[in-house]
C-alpha positions as CSV (number, residue, x, y, z in Angstrom):
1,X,-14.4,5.8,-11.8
2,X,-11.3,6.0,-9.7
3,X,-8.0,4.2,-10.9
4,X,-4.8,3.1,-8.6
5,X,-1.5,2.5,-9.7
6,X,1.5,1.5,-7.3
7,X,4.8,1.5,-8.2
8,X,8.4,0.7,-6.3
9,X,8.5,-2.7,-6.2
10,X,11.6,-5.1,-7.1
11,X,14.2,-7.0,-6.1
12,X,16.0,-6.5,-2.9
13,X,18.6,-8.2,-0.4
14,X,17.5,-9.3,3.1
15,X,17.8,-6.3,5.3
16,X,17.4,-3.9,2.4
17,X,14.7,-1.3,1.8
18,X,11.9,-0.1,-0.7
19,X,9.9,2.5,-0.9
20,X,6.1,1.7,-2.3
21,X,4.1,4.4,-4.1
22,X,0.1,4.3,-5.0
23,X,-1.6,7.0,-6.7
24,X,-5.2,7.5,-6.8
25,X,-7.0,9.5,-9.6
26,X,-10.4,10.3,-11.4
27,X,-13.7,11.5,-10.2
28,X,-12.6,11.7,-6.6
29,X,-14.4,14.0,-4.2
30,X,-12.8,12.9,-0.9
31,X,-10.3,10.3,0.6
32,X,-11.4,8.3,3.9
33,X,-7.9,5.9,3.8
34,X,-5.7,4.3,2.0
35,X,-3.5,1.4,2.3
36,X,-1.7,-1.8,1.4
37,X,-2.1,-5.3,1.6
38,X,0.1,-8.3,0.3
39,X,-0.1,-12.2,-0.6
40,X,2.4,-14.6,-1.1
41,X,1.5,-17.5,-3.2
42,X,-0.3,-20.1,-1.9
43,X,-1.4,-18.0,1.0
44,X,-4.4,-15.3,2.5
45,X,-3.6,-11.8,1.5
46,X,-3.3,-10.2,4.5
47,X,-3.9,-6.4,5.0
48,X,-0.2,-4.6,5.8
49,X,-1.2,-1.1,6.7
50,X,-3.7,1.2,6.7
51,X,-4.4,5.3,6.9
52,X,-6.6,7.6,7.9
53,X,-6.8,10.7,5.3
54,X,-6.1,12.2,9.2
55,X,-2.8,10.4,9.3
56,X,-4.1,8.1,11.5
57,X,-1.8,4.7,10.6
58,X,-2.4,0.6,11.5
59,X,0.0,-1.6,11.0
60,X,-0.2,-5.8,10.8
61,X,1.9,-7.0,13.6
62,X,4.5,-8.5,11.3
63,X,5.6,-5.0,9.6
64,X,5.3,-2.9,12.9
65,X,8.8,-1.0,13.6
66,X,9.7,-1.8,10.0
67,X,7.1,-0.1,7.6
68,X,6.3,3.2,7.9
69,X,3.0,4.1,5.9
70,X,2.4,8.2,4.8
71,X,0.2,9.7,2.7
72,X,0.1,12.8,0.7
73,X,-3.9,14.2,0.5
74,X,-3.4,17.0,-2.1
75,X,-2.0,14.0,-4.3
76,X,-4.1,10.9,-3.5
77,X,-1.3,9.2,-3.0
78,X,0.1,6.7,0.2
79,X,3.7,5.6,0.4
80,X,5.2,2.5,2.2
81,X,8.6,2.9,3.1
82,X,9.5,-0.7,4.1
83,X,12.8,-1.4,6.0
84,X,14.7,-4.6,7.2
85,X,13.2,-6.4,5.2
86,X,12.7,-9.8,5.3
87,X,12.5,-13.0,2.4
88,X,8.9,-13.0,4.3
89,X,8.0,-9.7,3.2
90,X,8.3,-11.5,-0.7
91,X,4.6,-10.8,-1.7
92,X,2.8,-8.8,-4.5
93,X,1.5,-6.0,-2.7
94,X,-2.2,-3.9,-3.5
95,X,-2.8,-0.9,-2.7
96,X,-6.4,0.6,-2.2
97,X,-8.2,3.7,-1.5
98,X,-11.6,4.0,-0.1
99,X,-13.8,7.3,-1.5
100,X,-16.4,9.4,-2.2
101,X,-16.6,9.4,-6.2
102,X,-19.4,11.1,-7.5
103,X,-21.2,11.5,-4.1
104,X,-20.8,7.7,-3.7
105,X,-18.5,5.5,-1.3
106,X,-16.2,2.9,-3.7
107,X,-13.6,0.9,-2.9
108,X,-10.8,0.8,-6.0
109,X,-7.8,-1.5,-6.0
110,X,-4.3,-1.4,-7.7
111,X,-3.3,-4.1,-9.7
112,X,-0.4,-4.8,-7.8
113,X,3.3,-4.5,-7.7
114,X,5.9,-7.4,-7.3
115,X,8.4,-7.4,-3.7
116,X,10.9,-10.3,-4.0
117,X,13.0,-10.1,-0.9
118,X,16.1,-12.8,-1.5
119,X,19.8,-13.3,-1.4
């Protein structure tokens, strides 16, 4: 069992920043990535970055030059540091982690946290 909890969301002007945090914990033997995704109502969630427990980092074309994604092994947790943002960016974001728990690959997603982008 492996739980995720993100954190850092809120309110925020256009051009403003935020900085996301996820943390990972339970019967976790080994990280292969983390990441985040995010979806607007009414539309496809649509996967915002990704990385490697490596440091190897994707981003969606949208965020590129804007979001910067990190993550911290020792502490199963991935940051998004988002800046410039944009009302477009207004989306609940999720955060997951793929791992080996108990010898076995799983999948475990956050429950979300709330980015409203707005003047």
């Amino acid at each position: 069992q492996v739980q995720v909890v993100e954190s850092g969301g809120g309110l925020v002007q256009p051009g403003g920043s935020l900085r996301l945090s996820c943390e990972a914990s339970g019967s976790i033997d080994s990280i292969y990535d983390m990441g985040w995704s995010r979806q607007a109502p009414g539309k496809l969630r649509v996967l915002v970055a990704t990385i490697s427990s490596g440091g190897y980092a994707n981003y969606h074309d949208s965020v590129r030059g804007r979001f910067t994604i990190s993550i911290d092994n020792a502490k199963s947790t991935v940051y998004l540091q988002m800046n410039s943002l944009k009302p477009e960016d207004t989306a609940v974001y999720y955060c997951y982690v793929r791992s080996r728990s108990r010898g076995m690959p799983l999948t475990s997603w956050g429950q979300g946290t709330q980015v409203t982008v707005s003047s």
